[in-house]
C-alpha positions as a printed NumPy array, in Angstrom:
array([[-29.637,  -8.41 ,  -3.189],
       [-28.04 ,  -9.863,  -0.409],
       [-24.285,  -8.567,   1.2  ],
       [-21.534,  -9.96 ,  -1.43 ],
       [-18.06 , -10.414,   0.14 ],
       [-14.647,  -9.159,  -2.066],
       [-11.154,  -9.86 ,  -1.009],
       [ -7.949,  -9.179,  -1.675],
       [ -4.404, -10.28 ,  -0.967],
       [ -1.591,  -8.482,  -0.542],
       [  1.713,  -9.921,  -0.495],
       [  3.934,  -7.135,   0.751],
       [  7.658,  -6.843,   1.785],
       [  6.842,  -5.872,   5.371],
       [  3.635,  -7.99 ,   6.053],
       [  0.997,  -9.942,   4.31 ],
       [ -2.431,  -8.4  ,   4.567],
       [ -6.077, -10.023,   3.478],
       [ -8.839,  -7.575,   3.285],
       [-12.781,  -8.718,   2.776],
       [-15.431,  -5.713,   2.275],
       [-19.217,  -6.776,   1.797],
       [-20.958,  -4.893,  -0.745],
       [-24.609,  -4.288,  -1.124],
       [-25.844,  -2.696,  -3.942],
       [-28.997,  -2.583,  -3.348],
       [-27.744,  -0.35 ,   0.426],
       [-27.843,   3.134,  -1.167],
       [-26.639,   4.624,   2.303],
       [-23.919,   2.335,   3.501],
       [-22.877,   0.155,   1.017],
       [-19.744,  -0.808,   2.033],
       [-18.617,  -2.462,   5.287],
       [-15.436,  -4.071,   5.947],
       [-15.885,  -7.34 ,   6.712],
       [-12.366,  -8.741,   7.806],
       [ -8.386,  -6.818,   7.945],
       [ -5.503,  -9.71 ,   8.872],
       [ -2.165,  -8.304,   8.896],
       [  0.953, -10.691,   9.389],
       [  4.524,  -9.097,   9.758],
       [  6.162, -12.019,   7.707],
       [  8.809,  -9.303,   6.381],
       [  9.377, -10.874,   3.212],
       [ 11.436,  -8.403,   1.847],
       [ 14.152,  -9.421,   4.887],
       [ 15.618, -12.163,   2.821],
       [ 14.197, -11.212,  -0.538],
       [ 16.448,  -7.72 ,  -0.817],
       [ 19.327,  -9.181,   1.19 ],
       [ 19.879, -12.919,   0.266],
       [ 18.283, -12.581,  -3.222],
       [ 15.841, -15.385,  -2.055],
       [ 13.439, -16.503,   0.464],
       [ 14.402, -19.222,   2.845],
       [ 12.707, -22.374,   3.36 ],
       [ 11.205, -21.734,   6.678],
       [  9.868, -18.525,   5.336],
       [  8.262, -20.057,   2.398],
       [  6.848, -22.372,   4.538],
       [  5.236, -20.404,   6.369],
       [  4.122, -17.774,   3.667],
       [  2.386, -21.218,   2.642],
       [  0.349, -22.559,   6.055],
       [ -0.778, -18.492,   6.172],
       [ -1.973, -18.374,   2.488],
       [ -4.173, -21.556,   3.751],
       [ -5.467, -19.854,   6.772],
       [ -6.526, -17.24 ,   3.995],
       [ -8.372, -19.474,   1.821],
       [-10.048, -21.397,   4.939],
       [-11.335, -17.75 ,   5.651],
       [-12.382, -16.615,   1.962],
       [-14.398, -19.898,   2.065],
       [-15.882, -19.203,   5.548],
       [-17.164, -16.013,   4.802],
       [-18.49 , -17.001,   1.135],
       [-16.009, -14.44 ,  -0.815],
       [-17.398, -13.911,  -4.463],
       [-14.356, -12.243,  -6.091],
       [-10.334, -12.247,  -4.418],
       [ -7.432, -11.488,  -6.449],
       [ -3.557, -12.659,  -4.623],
       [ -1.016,  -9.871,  -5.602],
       [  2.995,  -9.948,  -4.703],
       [  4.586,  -6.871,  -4.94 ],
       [  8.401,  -6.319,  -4.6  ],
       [  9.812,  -9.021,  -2.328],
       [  8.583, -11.508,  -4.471],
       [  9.074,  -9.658,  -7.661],
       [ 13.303,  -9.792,  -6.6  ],
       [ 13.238, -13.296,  -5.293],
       [ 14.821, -15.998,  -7.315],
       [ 12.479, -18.623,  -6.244],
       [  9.094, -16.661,  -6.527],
       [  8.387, -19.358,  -9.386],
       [  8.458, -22.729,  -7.137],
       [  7.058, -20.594,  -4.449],
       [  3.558, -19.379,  -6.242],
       [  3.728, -22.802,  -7.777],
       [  3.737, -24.716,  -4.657],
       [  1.003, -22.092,  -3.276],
       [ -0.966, -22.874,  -6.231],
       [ -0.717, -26.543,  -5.446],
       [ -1.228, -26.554,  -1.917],
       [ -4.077, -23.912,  -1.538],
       [ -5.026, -23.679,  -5.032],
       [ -5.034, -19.726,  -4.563],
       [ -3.499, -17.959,  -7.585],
       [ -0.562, -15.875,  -7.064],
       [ -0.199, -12.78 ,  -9.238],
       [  3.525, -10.996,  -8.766],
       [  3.13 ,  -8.062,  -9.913],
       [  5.533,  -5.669, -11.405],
       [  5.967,  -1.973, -10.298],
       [  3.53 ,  -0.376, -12.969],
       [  1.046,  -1.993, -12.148],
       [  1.162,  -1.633,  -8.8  ],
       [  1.192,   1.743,  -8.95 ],
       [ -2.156,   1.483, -11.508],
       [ -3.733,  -0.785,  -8.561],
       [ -2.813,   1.871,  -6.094],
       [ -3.742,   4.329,  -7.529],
       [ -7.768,   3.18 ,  -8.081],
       [ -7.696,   3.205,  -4.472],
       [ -8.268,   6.992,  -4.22 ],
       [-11.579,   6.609,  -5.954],
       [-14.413,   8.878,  -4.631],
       [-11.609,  10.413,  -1.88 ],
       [-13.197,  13.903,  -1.932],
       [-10.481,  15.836,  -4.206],
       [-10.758,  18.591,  -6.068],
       [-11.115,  18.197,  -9.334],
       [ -9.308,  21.365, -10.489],
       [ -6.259,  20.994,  -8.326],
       [ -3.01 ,  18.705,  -9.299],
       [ -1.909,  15.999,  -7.066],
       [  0.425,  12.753,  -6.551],
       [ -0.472,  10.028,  -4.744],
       [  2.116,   8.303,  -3.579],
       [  2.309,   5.028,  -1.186],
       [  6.224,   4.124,   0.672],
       [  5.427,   0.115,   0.974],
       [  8.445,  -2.078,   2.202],
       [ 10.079,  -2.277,  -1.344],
       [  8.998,   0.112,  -3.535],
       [  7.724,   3.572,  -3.69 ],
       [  4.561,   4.173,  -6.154],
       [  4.061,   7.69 ,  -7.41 ],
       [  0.641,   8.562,  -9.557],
       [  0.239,  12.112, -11.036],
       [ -3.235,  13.346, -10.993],
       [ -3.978,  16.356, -12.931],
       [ -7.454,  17.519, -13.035],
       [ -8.88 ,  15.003, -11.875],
       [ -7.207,  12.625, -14.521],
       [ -4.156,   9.929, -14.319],
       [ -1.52 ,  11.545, -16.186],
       [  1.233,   8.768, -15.209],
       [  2.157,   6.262, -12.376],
       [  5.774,   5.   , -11.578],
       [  7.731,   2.365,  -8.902],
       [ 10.964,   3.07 ,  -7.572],
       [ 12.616,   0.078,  -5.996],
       [ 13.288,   2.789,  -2.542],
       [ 11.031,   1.289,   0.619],
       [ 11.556,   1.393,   4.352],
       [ 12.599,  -2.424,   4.572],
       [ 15.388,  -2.038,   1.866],
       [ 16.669,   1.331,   3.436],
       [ 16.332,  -1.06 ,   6.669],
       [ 19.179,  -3.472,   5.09 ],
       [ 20.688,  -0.872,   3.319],
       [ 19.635,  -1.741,   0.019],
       [ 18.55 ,   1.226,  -1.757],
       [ 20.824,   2.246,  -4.738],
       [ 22.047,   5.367,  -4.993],
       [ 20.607,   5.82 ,  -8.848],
       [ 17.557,   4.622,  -7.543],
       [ 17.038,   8.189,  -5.862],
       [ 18.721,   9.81 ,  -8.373],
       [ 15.984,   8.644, -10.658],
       [ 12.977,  10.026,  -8.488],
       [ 14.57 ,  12.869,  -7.972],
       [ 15.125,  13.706, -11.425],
       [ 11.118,  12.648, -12.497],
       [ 10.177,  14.954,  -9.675],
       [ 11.937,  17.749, -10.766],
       [ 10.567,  17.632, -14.489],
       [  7.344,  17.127, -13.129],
       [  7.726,  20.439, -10.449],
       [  8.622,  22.338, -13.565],
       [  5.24 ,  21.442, -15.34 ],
       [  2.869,  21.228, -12.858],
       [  1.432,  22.971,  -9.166],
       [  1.667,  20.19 ,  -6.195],
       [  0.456,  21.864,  -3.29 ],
       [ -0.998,  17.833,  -1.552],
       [  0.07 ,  14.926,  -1.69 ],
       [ -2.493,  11.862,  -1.418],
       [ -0.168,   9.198,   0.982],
       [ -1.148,   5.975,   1.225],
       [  0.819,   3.148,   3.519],
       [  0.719,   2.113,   6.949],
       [  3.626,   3.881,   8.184],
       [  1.998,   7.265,   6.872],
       [ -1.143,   6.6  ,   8.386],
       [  0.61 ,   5.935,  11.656],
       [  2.332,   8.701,  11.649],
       [ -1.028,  10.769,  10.781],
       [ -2.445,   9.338,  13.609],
       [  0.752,  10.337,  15.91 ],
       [  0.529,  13.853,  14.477],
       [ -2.917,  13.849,  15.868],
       [ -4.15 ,  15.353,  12.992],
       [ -7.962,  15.32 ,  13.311],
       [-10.065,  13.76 ,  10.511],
       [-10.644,  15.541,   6.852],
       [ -7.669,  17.637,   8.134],
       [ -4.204,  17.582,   6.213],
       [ -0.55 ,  16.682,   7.706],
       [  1.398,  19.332,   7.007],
       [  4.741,  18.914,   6.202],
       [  6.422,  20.681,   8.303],
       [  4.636,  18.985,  11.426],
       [  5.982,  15.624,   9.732],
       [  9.589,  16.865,   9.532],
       [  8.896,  17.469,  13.32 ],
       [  7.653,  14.248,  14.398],
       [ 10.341,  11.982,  12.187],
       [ 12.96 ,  13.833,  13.799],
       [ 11.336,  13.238,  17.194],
       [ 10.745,  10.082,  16.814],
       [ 14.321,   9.533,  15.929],
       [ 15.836,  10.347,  19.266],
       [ 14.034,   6.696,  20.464],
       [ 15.537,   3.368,  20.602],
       [ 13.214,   0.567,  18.48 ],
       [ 12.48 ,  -0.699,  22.201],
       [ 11.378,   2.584,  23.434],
       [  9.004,   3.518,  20.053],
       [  7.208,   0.241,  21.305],
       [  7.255,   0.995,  24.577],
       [  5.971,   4.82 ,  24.43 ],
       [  4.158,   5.187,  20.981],
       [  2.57 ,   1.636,  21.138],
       [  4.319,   0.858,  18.119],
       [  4.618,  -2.875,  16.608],
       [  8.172,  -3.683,  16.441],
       [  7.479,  -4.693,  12.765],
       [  6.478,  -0.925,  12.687],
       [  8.992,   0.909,  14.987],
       [ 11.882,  -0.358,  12.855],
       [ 10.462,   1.053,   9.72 ],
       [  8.101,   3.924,  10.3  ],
       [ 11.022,   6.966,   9.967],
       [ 12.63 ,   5.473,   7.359],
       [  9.527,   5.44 ,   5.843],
       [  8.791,   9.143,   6.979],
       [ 12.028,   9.991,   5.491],
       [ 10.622,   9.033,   1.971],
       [  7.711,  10.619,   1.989],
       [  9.135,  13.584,   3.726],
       [ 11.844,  13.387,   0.641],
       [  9.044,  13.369,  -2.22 ],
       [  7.343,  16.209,  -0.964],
       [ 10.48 ,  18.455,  -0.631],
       [ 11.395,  17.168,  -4.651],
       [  7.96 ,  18.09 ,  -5.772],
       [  7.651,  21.428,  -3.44 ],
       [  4.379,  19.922,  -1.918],
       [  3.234,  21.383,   1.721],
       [  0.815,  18.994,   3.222],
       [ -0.178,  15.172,   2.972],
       [ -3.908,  14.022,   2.685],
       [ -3.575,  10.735,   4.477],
       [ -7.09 ,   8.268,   3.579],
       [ -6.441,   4.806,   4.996],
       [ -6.382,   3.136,   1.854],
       [ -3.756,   1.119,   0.042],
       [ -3.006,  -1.533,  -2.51 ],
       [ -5.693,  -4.092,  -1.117],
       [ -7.917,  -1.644,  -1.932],
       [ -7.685,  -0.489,  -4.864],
       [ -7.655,  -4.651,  -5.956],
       [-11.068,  -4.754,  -4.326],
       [-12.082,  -1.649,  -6.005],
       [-11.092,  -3.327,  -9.69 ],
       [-12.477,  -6.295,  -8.444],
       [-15.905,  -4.807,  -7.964],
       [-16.108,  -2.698, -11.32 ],
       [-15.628,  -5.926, -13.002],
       [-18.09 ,  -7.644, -11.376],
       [-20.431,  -4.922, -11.889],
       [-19.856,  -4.057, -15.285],
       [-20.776,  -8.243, -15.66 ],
       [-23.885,  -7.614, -14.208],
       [-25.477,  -4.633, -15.292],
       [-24.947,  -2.667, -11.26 ],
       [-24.822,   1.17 , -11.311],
       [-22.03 ,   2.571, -10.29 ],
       [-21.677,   3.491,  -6.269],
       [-18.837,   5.082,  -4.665],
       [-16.716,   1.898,  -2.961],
       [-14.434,   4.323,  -0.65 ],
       [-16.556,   6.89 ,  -0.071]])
């Protein structure tokens, strides 16, 4: 069988990412290969959060890149894609017209997701990660918008949750107060009944700041060496994060906010190091994409993110 080609949209508050992963079945050893990763900072969640709306000249442009998209899904003969929106468009008054005129002008379906099942999505994405089955975890992913928080208990999803705290509303100061006070308070019942010592973090600020950390591969961030670098990378200007980490500016504006959250859940939860896999929303829709399309047609199972 030849190479079959999955994708998957995500339509995020910070950027807009398509992912395409060829899949052979019949390639016991490597399987999997990414095929394409487009990421475009169209900060969505900018005007969403703030204004309640996204403007015209965003839309517009949310609309000429979601038909660069489909030009590529056709050029590289993509078999199964699924379009998701997460928060930005989940908040914005005129998400209707907008996945309506997407509809019409690219003929992509938009799916805007709520926070649930976001988290659900996210959360196939650790499939195969080499965990221990015996031990407790959360995974938990700090997107632009939302916060998604998965509890993992031998092995097993026990629950997933979305908090409406992300790096791009604490950017516009947008984060309600009860918002926290509502993580904080499922953290706590859940340190009383359950042993975090990891947590699985997923994002791209949290693998940036992995990477950063230098932490070398199948090795954990600790989180004490994260308090470190957020604090140091606080004493920089936005301008000098670019300049001297190589950061995007998309990225530099964001990533200790961001650190701050993550930082945050793993105090709540008395967790002491992050296992950081590079894997995310788009992936776990490509994951659910390809158990669907194999439980169709008969395929044994293979490990998709192994």
């Amino acid at each position: 069988m030849n190479s079959l080609q999955f994708a998957a949209i995500d339509i995020g508050s910070n950027a807009v990412r398509l992912l395409i992963i060829g899949i052979s079945p019949d390639n016991t050893e490597s399987p999997f290969n990414k095929t394409l990763m487009i990421r475009v900072p169209l900060r969505l969640g900018q005007e969403s959060f703030v204004d309640g709306k996204i403007s015209d000249k965003k839309a517009k442009k949310l609309v000429r890149l979601m038909k660069a998209f489909k030009h590529l899904l056709k050029v590289y003969d993509v078999t199964e894609y699924r379009v998701c929106a997460t928060a930005a468009m989940r908040e914005a008054t005129n998400a209707k017209e907008l996945v309506k005129e997407i509809k019409k002008e690219t003929d992509l379906k938009v799916e805007v997701i709520d926070g649930q099942e976001e988290a659900m999505i996210i959360y196939e994405s650790h499939f195969y990660y080499n965990l221990n089955e015996h031990q407790n975890y959360i995974f938990v992913d700090v997107g632009g918008g939302s916060t998604e928080v998965s509890l993992l208990v031998n092995g097993e999803l026990v629950q997933s949750r979305s908090y409406n705290i992300g790096s791009v509303r604490l950017l516009n100061n947008k984060v309600k107060s009860e918002d926290y006070d509502i993580l904080h308070q499922d953290l706590s019942e859940l340190k009383e009944q359950y042993l975090i010592h990891d947590i699985i973090a997923s994002g791209g600020n949290i693998i940036k700041l992995n990477t950063l950390a230098k932490v070398r591969k199948d090795r954990k961030l600790s989180l004490t060496a994260l308090e470190t670098l957020n604090e140091e990378l606080k004493q920089y200007s936005v301008d000098d994060l670019i300049r001297k980490y190589k950061l995007k500016p998309d990225r530099a504006d964001i990533i200790t906010l961001a650190g701050d959250i993550y930082i945050d859940v793993a105090r709540s939860i008395g967790a002491k190091n992050f296992i950081v896999p590079q894997i995310g929303l788009i992936d776990g829709i490509i994951h659910m994409l390809y158990i669907k399309w194999k439980e169709k047609n008969g395929i044994p199972d293979i490990d998709i993110l192994e």
